[in-house]
MIDOSE-1310 file (N, C-alpha, C; in nm, 2 decimals, decimal comma, always signed):
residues 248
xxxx	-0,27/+5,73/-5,15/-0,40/+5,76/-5,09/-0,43/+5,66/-4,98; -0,50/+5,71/-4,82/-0,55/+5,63/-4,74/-0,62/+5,48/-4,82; -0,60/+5,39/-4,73/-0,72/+5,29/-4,75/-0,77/+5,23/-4,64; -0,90/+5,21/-4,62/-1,01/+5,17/-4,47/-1,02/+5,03/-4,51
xxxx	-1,05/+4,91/-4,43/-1,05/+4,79/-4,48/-1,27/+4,81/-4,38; -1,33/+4,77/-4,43/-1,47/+4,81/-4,37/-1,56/+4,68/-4,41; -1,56/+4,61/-4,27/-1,63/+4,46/-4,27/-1,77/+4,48/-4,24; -1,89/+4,42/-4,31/-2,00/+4,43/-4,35/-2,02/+4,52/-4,40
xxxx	-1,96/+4,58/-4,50/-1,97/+4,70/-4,57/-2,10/+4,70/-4,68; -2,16/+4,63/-4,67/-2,22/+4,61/-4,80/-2,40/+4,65/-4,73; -2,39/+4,68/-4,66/-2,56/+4,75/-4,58/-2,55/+4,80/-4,46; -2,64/+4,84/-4,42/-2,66/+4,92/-4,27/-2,55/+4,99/-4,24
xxxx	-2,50/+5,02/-4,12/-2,39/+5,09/-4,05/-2,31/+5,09/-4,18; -2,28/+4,96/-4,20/-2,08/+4,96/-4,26/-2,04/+5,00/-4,39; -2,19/+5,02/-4,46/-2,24/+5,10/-4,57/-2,23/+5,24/-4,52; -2,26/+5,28/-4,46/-2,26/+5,43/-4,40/-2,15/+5,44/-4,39
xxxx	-2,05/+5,37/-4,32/-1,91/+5,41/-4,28/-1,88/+5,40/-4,38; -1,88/+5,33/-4,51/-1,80/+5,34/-4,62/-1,78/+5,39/-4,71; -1,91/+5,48/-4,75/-1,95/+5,61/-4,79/-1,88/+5,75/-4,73; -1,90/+5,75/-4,63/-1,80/+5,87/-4,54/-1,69/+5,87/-4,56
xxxx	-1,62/+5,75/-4,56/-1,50/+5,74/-4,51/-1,45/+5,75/-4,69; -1,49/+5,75/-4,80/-1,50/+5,70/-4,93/-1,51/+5,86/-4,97; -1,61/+5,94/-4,90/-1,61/+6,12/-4,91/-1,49/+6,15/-4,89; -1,46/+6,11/-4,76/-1,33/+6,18/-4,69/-1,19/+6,13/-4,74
xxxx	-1,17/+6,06/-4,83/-1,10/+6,05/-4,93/-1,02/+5,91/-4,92; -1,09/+5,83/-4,87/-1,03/+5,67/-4,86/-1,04/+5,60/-4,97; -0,98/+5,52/-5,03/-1,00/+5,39/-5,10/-1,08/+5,30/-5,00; -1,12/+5,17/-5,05/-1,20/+5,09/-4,96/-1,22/+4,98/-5,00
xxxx	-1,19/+4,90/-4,91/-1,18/+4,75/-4,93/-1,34/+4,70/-4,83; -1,44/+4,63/-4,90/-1,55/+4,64/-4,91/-1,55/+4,47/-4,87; -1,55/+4,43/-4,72/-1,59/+4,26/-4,70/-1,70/+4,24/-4,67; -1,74/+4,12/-4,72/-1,87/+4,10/-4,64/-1,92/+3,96/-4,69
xxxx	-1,99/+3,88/-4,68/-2,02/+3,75/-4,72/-2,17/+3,76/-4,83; -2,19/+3,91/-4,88/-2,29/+3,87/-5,01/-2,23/+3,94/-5,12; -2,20/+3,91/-5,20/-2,11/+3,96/-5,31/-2,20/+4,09/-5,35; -2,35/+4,04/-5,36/-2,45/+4,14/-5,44/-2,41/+4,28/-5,41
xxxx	-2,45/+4,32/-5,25/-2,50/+4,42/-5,18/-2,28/+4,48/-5,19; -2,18/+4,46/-5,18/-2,09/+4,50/-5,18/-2,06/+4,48/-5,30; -2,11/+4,47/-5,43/-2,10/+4,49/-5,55/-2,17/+4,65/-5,59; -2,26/+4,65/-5,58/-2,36/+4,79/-5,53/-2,28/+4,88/-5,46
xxxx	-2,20/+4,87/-5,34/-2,16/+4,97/-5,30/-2,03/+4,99/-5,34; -1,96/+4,87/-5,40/-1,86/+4,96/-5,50/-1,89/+5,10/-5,58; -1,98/+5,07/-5,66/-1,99/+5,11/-5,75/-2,04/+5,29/-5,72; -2,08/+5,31/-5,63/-2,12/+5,41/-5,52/-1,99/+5,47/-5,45
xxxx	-1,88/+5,38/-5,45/-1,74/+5,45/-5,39/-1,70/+5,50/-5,55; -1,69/+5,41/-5,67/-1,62/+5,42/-5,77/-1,67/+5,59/-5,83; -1,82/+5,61/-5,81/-1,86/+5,75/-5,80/-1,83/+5,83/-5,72; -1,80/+5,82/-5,64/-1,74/+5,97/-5,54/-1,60/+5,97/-5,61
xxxx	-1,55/+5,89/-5,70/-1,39/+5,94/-5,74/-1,32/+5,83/-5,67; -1,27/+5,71/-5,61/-1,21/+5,66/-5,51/-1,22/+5,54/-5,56; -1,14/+5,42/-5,55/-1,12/+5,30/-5,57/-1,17/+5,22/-5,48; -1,22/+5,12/-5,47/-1,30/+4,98/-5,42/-1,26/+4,89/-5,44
xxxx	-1,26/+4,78/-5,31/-1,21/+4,63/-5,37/-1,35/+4,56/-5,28; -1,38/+4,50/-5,37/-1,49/+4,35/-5,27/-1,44/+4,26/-5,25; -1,44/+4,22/-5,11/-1,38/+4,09/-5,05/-1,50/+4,02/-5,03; -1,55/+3,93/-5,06/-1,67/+3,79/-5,03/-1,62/+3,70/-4,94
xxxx	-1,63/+3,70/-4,84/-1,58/+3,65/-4,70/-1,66/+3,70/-4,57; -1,62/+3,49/-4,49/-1,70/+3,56/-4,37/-1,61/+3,55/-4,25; -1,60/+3,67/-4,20/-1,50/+3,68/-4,13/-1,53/+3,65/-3,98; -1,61/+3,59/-3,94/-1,61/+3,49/-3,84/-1,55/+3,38/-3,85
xxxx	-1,46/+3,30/-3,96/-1,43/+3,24/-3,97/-1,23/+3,25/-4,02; -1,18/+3,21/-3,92/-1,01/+3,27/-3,88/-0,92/+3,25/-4,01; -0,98/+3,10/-4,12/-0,91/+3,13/-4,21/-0,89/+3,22/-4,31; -1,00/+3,32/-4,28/-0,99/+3,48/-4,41/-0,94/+3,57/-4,37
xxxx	-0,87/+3,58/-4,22/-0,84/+3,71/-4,22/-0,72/+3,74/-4,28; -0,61/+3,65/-4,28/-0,48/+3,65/-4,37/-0,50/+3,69/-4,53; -0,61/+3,65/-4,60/-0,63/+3,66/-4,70/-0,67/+3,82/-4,71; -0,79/+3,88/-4,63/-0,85/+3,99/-4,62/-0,72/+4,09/-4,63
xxxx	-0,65/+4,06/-4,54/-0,55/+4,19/-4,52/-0,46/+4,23/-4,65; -0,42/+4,05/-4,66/-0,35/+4,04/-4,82/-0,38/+4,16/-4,93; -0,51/+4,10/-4,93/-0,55/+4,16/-5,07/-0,58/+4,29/-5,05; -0,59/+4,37/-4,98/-0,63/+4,51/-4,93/-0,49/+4,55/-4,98
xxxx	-0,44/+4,48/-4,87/-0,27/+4,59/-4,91/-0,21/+4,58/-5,06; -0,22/+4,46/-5,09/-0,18/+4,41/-5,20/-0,22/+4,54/-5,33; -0,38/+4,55/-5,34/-0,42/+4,67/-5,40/-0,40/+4,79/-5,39; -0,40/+4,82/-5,25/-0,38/+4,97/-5,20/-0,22/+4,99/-5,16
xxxx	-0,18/+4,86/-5,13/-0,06/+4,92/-5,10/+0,00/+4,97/-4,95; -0,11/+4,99/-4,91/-0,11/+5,00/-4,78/-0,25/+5,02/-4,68; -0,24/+5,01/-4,56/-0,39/+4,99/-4,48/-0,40/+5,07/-4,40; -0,47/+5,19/-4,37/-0,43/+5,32/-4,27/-0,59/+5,25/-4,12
xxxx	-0,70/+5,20/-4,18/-0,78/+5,20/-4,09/-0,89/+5,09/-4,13; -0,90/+5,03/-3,98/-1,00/+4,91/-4,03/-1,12/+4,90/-3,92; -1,24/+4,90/-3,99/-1,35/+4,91/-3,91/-1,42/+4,74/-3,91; -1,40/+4,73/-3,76/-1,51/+4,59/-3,77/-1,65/+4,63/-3,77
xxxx	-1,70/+4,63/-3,85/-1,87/+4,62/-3,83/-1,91/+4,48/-3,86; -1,93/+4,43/-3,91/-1,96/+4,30/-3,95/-2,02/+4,21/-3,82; -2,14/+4,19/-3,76/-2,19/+4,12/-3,67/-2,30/+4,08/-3,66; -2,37/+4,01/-3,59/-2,48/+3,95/-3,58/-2,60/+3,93/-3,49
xxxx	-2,70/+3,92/-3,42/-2,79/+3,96/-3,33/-2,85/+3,83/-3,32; -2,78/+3,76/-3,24/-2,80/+3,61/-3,27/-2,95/+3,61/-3,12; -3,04/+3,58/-3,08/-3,11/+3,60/-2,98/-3,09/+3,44/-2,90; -3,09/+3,54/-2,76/-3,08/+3,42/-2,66/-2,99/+3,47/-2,56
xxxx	-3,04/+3,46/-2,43/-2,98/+3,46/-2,32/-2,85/+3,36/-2,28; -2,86/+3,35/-2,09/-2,80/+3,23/-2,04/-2,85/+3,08/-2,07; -3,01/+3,12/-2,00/-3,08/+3,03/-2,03/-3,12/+2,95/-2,14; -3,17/+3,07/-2,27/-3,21/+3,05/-2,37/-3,11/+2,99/-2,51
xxxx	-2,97/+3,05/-2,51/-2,90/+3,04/-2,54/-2,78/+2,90/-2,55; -2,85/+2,79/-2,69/-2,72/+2,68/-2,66/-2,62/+2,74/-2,73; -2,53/+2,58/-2,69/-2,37/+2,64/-2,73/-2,33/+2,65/-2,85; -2,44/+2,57/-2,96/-2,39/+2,64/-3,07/-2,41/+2,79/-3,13
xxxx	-2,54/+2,81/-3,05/-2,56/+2,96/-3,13/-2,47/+3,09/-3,06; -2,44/+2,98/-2,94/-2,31/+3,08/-2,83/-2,24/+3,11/-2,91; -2,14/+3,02/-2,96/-2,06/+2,99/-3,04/-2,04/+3,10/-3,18; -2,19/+3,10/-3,23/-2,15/+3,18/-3,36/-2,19/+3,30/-3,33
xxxx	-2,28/+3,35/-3,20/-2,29/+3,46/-3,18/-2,14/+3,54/-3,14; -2,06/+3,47/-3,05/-1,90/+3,52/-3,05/-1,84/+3,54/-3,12; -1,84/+3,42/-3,21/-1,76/+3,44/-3,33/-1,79/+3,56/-3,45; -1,90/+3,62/-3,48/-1,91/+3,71/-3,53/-1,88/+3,84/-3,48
xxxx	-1,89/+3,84/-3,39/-1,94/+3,98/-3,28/-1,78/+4,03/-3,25; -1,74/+3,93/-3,19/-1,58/+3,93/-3,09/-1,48/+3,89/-3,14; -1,45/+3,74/-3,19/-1,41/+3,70/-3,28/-1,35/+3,73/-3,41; -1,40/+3,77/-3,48/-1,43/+3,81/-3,62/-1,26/+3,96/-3,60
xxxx	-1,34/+4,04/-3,51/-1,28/+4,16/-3,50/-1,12/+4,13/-3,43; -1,11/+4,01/-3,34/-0,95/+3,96/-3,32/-0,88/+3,93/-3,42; -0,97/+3,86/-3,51/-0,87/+3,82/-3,62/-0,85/+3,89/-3,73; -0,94/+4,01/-3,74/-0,88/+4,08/-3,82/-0,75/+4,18/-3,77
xxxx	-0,81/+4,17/-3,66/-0,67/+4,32/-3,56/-0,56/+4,20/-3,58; -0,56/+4,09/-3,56/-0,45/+4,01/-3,52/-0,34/+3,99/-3,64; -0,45/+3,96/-3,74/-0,36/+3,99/-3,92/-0,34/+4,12/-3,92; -0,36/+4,19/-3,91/-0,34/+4,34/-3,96/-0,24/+4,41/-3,85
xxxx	-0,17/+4,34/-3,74/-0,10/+4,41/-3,69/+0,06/+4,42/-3,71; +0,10/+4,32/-3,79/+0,23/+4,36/-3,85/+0,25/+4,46/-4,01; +0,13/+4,44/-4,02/+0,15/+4,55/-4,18/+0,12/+4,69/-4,07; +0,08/+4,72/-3,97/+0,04/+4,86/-3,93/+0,19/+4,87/-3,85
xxxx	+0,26/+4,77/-3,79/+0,37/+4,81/-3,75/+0,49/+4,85/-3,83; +0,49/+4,75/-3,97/+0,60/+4,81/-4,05/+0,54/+4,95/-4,11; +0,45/+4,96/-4,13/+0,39/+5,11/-4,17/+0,44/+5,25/-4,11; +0,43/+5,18/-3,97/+0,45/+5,31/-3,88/+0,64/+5,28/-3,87
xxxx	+0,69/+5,20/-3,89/+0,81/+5,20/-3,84/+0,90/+5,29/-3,99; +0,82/+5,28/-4,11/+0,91/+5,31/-4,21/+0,86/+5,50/-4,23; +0,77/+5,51/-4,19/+0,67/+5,64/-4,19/+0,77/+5,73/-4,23; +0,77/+5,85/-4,28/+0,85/+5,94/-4,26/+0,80/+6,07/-4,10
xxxx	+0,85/+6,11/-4,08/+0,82/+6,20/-3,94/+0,75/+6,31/-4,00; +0,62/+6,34/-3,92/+0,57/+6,38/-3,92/+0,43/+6,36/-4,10; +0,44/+6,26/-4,09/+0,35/+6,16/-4,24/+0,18/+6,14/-4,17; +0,18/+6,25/-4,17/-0,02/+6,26/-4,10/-0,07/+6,07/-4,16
xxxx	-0,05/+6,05/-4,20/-0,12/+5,92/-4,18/-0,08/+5,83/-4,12; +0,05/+5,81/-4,10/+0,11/+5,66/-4,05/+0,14/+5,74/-3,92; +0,18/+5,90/-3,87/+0,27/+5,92/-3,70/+0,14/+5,84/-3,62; +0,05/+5,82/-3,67/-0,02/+5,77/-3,55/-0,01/+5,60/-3,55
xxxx	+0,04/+5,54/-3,72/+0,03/+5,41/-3,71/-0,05/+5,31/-3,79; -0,21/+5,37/-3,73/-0,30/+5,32/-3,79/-0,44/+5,35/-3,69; -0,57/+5,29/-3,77/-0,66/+5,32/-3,64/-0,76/+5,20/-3,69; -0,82/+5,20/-3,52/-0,93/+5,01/-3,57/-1,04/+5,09/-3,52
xxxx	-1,16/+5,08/-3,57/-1,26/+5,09/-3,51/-1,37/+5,00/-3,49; -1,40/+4,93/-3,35/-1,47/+4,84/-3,35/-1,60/+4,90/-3,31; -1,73/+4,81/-3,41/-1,89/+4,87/-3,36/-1,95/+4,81/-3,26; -1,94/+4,83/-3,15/-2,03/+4,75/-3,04/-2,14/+4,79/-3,02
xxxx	-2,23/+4,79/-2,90/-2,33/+4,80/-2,89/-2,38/+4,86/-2,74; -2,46/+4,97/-2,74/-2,51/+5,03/-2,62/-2,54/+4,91/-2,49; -2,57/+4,74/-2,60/-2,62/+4,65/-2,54/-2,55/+4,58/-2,42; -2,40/+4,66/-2,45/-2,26/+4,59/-2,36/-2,29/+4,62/-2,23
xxxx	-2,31/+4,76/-2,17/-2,34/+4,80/-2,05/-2,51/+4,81/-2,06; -2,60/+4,78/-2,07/-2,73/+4,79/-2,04/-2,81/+4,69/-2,19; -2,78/+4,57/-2,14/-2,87/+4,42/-2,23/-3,01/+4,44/-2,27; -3,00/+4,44/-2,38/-3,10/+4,44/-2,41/-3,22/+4,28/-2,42
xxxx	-3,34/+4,32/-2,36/-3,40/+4,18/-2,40/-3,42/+4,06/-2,49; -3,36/+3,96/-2,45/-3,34/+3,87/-2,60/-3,20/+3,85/-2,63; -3,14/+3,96/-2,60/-3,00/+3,96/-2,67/-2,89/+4,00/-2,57; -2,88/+3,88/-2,48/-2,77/+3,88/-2,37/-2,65/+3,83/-2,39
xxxx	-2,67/+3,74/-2,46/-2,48/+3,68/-2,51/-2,50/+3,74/-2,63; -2,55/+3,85/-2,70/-2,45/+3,96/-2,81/-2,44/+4,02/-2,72; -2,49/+4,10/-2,63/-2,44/+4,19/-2,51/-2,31/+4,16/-2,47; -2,29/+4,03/-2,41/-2,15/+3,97/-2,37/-2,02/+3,96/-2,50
xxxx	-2,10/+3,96/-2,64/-1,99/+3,94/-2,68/-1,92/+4,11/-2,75; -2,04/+4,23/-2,67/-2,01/+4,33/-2,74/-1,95/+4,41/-2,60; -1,96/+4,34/-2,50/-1,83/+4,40/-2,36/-1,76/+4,32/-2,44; -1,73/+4,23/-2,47/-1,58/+4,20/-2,50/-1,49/+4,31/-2,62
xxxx	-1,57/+4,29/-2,67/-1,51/+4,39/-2,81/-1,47/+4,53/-2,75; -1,57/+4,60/-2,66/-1,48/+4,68/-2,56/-1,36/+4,65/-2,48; -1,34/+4,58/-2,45/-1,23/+4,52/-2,37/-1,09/+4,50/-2,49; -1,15/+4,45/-2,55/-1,07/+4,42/-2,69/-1,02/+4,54/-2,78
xxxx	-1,10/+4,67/-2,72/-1,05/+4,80/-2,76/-0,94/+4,84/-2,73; -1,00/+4,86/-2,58/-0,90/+4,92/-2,44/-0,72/+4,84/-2,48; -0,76/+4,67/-2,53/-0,63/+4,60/-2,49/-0,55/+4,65/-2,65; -0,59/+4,67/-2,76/-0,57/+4,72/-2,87/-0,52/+4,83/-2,87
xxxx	-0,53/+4,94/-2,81/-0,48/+5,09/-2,80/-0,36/+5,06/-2,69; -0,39/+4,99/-2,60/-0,27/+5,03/-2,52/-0,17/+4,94/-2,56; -0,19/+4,82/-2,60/-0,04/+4,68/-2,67/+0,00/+4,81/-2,83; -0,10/+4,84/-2,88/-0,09/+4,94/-3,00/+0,00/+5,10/-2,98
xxxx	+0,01/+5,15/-2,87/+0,03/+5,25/-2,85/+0,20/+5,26/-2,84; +0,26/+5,15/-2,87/+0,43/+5,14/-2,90/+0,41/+5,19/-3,06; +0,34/+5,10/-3,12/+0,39/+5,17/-3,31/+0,24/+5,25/-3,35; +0,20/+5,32/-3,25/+0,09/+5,43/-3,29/-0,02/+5,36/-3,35
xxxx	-0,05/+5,29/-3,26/-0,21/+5,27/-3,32/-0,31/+5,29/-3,24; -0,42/+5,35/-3,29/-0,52/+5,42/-3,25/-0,63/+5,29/-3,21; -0,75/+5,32/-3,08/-0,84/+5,21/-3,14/-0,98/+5,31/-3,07; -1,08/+5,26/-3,12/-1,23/+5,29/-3,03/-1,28/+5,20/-3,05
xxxx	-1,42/+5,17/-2,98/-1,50/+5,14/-2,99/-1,62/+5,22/-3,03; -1,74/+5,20/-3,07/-1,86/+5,26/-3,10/-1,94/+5,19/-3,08; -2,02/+5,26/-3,00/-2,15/+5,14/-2,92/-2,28/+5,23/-2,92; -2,30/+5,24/-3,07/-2,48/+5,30/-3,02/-2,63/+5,23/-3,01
xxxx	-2,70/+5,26/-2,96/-2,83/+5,22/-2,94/-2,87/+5,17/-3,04; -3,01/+5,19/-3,05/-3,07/+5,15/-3,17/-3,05/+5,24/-3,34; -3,06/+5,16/-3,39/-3,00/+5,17/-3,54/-3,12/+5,13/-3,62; -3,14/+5,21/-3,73/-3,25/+5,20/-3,85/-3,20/+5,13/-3,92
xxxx	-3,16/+4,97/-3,91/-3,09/+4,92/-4,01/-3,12/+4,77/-4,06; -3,12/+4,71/-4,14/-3,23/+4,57/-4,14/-3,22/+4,43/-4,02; -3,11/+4,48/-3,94/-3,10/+4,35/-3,86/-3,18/+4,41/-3,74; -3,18/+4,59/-3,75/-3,26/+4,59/-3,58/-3,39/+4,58/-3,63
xxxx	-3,47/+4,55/-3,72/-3,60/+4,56/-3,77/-3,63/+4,42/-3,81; -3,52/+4,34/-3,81/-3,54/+4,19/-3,80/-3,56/+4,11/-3,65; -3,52/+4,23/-3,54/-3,57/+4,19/-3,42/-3,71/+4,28/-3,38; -3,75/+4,41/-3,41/-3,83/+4,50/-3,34/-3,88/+4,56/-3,45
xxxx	-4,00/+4,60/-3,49/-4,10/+4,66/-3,57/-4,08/+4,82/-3,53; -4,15/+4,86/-3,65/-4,13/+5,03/-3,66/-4,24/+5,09/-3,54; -4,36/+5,00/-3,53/-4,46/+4,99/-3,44/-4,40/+5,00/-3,25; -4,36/+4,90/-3,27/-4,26/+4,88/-3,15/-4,18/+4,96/-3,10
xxxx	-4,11/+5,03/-3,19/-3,97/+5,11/-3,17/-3,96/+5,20/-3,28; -4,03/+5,34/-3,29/-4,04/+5,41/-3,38/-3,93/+5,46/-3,47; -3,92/+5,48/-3,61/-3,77/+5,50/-3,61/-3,73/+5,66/-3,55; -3,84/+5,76/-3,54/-3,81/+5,91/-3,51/-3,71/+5,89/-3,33
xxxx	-3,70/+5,72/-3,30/-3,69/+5,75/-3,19/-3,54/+5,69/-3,21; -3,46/+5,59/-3,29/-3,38/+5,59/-3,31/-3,27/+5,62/-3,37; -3,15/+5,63/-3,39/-3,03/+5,64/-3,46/-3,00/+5,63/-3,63; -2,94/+5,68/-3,72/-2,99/+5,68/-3,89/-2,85/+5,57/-3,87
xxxx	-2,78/+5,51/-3,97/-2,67/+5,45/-4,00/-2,58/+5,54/-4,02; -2,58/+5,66/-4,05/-2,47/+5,79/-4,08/-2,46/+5,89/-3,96; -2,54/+5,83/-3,84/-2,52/+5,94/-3,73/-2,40/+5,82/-3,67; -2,38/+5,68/-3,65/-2,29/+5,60/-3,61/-2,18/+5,62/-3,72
xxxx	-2,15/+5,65/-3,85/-2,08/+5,61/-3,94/-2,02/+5,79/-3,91; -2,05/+5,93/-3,90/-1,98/+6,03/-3,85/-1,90/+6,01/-3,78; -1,91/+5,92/-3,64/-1,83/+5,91/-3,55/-1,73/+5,83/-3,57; -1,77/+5,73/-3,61/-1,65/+5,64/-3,70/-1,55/+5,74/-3,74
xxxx	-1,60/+5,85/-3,82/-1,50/+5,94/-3,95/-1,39/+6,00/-3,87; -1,50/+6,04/-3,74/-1,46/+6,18/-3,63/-1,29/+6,09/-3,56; -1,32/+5,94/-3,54/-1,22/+5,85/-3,46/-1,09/+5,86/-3,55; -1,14/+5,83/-3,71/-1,03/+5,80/-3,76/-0,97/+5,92/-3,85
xxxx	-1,05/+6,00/-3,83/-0,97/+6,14/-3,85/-0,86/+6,18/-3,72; -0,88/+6,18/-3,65/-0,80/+6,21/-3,53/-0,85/+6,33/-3,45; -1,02/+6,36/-3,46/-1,07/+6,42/-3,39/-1,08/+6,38/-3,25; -1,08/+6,29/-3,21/-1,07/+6,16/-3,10/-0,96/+6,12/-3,02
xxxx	-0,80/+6,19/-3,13/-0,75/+6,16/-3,06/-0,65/+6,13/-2,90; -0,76/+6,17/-2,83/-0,70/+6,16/-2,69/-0,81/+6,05/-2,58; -0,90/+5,97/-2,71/-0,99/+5,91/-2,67/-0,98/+5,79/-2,69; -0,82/+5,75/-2,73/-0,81/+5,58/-2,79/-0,81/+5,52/-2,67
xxxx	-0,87/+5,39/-2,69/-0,90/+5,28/-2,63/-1,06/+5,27/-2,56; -1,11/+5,39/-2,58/-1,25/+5,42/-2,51/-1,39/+5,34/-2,58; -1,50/+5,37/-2,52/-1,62/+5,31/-2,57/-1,68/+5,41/-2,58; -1,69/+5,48/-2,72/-1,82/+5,60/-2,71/-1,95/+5,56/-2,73
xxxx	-2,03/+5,58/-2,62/-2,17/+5,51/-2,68/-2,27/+5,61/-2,73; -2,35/+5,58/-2,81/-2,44/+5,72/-2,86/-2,58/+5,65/-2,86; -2,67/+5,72/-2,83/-2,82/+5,71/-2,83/-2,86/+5,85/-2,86; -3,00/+5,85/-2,95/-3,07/+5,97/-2,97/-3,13/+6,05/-2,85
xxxx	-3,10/+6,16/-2,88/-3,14/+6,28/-2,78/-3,01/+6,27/-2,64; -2,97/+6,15/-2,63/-2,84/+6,18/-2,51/-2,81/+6,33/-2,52; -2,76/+6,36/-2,39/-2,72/+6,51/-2,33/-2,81/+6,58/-2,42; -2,93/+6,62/-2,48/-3,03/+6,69/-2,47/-3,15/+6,75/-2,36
């Protein structure tokens, strides 16, 4: 059976993705740095029928990604798709912004999501190289899906260097699908607007920014599904951005 490796899985977005991806018939390896909240969503995969593993780690920090991958495979056996969500909304501009909170605002956002592609790219290459032909899961390799933010191409106020560090993660897409596209690996990005989710309500009130006017956590976590199903696939390396009512 598939397995998704799904960082911040334990609320908002990566909860949503993990749920979906947990429907559609994944195992799931569940990271995140609060044991509670990815304790909880085990147990919500373990009901749909499907196996869960919780990793307690923060993956802004380069010494867990080796471990992360480990133990995913080690359980499952093998790793078909791995979603970075796991990030942070650290506020602060050019101006506003010192170098330490530079620093960890990168490192979650940008960071975080290299080092997991960077561990994870020799188990996706032996995967694909032992594959059998025509093995719907491995002919493509594998697939990453990183969550950026509408904020990359149009900054939002307050939050200019997460903006900077969520072009990167696009960039970091593009370079992922095309170095990836020798042993079939797929990549996207996902960059939607605003999100009903506790870190955008820890910047903006319901008052301020109604939720009727933004995005649920499962309207970003479908597209996620749609990428690593292979509905998408002629769209690797791209940045799909989504906001409510677009092309309506």
């Amino acid at each position: 059976m598939s397995c998704a490796i799904v960082t911040g899985g334990g609320s908002g977005i990566g909860q949503a993705i993990a749920t979906r991806l947990a429907k559609a018939g994944f195992n799931i390896a569940l990271v995140g740095r609060r044991a509670g909240p990815l304790e909880h969503q085990k147990k919500l995969i373990m009901a749909l029928g499907r196996k869960a593993l919780v990793i307690t780690a923060d993956v802004a920090d380069p010494a867990t990604a080796a471990g992360i991958i480990s133990s995913a495979q080690a359980t499952f056996g093998r790793i078909d798709a791995l979603v970075n969500c796991a990030g942070y909304a650290g506020i602060g501009g050019v101006a506003e912004c010192g170098v330490e909170e530079f620093q960890k605002i990168i490192a979650a956002n940008l960071s975080s999501a290299y080092y997991l592609t960077h561990a994870l790219w020799p188990v996706l290459a032996a995967q694909h190289k032992a594959a059998p032909v025509g093995d719907h899961r491995t002919d493509t390799g594998g697939v990453i899906v990183n969550i950026s933010s509408w904020a990359a191409r149009d900054p939002f106020a307050m939050l200019g260097i997460y903006a900077v560090a969520k072009a990167g993660i696009n960039m970091l897409t593009t370079v992922t699908a095309r170095e990836g596209a020798a042993i079939g690996v797929r990549a996207f990005a996902v960059a939607p607007a605003g999100v009903e989710t506790g870190m955008f309500r820890s910047l903006l009130s319901p008052e301020q920014v109604p939720s009727n006017t933004i995005l649920e956590p499962d309207d970003v976590a479908q597209v996620v599904e749609h990428c690593i199903a292979g509905c998408l696939h002629f769209s690797s390396g791209e940045t799909i951005y989504l906001q409510r009512g677009a092309g309506r």
